[in-house]
Structure formats: C-alpha cells, structure tokens
N, C-alpha and C positions, 0 to 999 in steps of 0.2 A: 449534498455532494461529498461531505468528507466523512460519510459513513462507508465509500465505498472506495475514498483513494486512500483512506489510512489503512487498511487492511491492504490496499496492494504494495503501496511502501512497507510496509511492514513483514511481510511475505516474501517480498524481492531482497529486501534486507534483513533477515533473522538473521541477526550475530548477536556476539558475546561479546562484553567488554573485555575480558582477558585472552590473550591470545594463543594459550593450550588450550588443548584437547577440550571438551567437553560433552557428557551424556546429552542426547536429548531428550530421554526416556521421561515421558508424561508422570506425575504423580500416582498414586494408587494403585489398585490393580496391575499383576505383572504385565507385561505385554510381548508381545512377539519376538523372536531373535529378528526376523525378517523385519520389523514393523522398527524398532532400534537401529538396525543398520541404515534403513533409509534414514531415520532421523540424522544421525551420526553426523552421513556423506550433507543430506542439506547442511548441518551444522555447520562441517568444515568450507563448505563449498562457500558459505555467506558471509561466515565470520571476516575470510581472506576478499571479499567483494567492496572496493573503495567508493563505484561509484557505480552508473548504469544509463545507457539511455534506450530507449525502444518507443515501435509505434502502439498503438494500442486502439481496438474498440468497444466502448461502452453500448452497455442496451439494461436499462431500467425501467426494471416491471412493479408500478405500485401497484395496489389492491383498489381495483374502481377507477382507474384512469388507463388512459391510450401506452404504449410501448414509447420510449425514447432511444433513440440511439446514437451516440455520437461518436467521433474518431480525433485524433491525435497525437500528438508525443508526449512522453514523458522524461525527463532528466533527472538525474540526482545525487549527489554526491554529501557524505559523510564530514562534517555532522548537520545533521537537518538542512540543506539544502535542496531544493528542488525547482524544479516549474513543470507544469502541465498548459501546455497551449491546446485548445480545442477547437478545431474547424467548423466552415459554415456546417449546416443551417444556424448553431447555435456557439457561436464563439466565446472565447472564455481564456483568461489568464489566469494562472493560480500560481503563484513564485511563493517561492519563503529565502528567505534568506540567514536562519538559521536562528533568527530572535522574532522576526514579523512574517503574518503570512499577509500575501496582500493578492487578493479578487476583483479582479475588472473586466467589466462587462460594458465591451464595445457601445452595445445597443443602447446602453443607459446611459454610456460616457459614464460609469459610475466606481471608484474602487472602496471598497471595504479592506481596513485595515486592521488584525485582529494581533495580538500578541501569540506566539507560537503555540506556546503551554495552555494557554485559554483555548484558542482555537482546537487542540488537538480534546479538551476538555478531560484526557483519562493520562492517568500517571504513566500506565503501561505502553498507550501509544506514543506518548510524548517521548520513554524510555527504547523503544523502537527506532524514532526515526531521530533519532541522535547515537544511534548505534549501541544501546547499553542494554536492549532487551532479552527478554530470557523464555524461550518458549514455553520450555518445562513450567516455568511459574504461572503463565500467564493460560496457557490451552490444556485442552485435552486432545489428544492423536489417537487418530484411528486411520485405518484405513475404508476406501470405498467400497461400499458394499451393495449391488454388482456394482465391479469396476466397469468404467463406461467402455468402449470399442474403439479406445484412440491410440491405444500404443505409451501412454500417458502412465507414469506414477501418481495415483489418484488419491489425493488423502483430505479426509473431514478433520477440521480444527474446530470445536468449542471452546470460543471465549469463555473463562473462568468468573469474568466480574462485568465483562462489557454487554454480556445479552444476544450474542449474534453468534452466528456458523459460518467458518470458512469452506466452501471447495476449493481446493486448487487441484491443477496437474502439472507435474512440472514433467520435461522434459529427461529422461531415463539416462543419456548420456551426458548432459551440459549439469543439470536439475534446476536449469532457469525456471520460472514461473511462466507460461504457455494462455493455462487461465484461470479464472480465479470468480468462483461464483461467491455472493455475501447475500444473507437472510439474516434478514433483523427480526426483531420481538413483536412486528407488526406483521410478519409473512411479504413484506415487500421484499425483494430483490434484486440487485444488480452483480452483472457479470462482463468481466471486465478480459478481452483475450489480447495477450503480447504477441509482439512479431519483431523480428530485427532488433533482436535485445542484443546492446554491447558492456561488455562488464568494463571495469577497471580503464575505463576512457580517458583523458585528461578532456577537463570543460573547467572551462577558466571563470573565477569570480561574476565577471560582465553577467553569465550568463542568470545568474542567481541574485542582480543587481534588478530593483524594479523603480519608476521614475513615472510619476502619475502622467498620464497624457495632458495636454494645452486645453484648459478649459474643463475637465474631467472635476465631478462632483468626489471630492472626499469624505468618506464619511470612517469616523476610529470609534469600533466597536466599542461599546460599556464593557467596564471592568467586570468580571465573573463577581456574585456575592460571596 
C-alpha cells in the first residue's frame, strides 16, 4: 500500500524547506528551457501548498493477479500529517499523525501501528512528507514521451535510490497532481487519479487524531533492524 501513497504525497507535496526561489533542474545532463520552467512553476506552486484534500481512485495492477480498484479521500497537512479513508468493497483507514502511522482494517477489527520513519522506510520520503524534500536530489525529470492526449503536463520522475518511476500529469493551469501512475522494480503498478483537489484548506488536529476502535486487535509493528 505505501509503495503507491508515498509517491502521491509526495508529488502533491514537492516543496522546499527554504522559502526562496529554488531550481528544480534534475542533476546531469542539461536539460530543456521548457522542461526547467515547468519544474520552476511545480516548485513554486508546492513549496507555497500548507495542506490539501481531494477524492481520489486507485487501481493496482500486479503481475499474475486480478486488477483492484478502489476509491476515496485523502487529506493532508504539513508536517506529515494525513489520512486516507477508503470506501467499500475494501475499506481502509491510514492516519499519521505526524510521529505514528496507524492502519485499520474494518474487516479484521485490526490496527497496525508503525512509527512514521520506519513506516515510510526511505530518508527521502520520510523527507518529503514532512515538507523538507528536494526533487533535484532525489529524481530524474524528464518529460513524456508521446505525451498522452489529455491536455495534461505529462512528466516521468526516476527515483534516484528508491527503484521505482513516477507518471504524473498535473493540471496545466492549477499544476495540481490530476494522476499519478508508480512502477516498481517488479513491473507491478498502480495509478492513483485526483479529483476535487483543495490546496491550502484549514482541517483541524481531530482530523489527523486516530483512537483504536471498541474491541479492535492492536498490533505495534517490530522495530526496523
């Protein structure tokens, strides 16, 4: 599951910790004027983003199993807060609250409770969604190639250390995040498409607050070795 929501946190929220200006221009090889200016505008656009909520639907394609697809909201506000609610068939809680993440699954009466940083398992996304990330460090940018027929700013991110490709398309006038395809080092994939994205929302504590259910099995993850 969090192969395909930290990439979209992450995406939704590319800022900088400092609040100038900054290049977003990838390492190596020069790159485009054109291909820099969109970086630039996402940069400024992210940097200035507090918090965000939208609907969202999943569909995850592994290699040798059936399609999944599911729908819901997500929330989120800076630093590392969020929640992801997930509607039937397959409902699903995912909160953090900025030190714990915590997973409860209805069906099992069950929550998993992981420390933030463990959970997130990688310096760079943990850097990400506590607002401190850096693209240039972390990806390579390119643009799509063919761009698909959506009207969409269409851009390929290679993770630098994580093993995986981002699609995204963001949105040409807003440059909200629209959709966001992930391919990992197994060829599995999921894509993840926004709708009714609000930036800069106030959502108060409560909602980044999580309170195990009446009778719900807890179970706290083992420490990372």
């Amino acid at each position: 599951m969090w192969k395909a929501i930290v990439p979209a946190i992450l995406m939704m929220l590319v800022v900088a910790a400092p609040a100038r200006s900054e290049t977003m221009a990838p390492s190596g090889p020069p790159v485009s004027k054109e291909l820099k200016q969109v970086l630039d505008r996402l940069q400024r656009h992210y940097r200035d983003t507090r918090s965000f909520s939208a609907k969202f639907s999943e569909e995850i394609a592994t290699v040798g199993a059936p399609k999944r697809i599911r729908q819901g909201t997500v929330s989120f506000r800076k630093p590392g807060r969020m929640r992801w609610e997930f509607q039937e068939p397959e409902k699903q809680t995912i909160v953090s609250d900025g030190e714990t993440l915590y997973s409860y699954d209805p069906d099992l009466n069950q929550v998993v409770e992981t420390p933030l940083k463990q959970a997130l398992k990688s310096s760079s996304a943990t850097s990400f969604l506590l607002g401190i990330g850096n693209i240039n460090r972390d990806f390579k940018a390119a643009f799509a190639s063919p761009a698909t027929p959506t009207g969409l700013v269409d851009l390929i991110l290679d993770a630098k250390a994580a093993g995986y490709k981002i699609e995204v398309g963001l949105d040409p006038k807003t440059y909200n995040l629209i959709t966001l395809t992930l391919t990992d080092q197994l060829g599995d994939t999921t894509r993840i498409d926004f709708s009714d994205v609000h930036d800069n929302v106030e959502l108060p504590e409560s909602i980044f607050a999580f309170k195990a259910p009446a009778g719900a099995d807890v179970v706290t993850a083992p420490a990372a070795p």
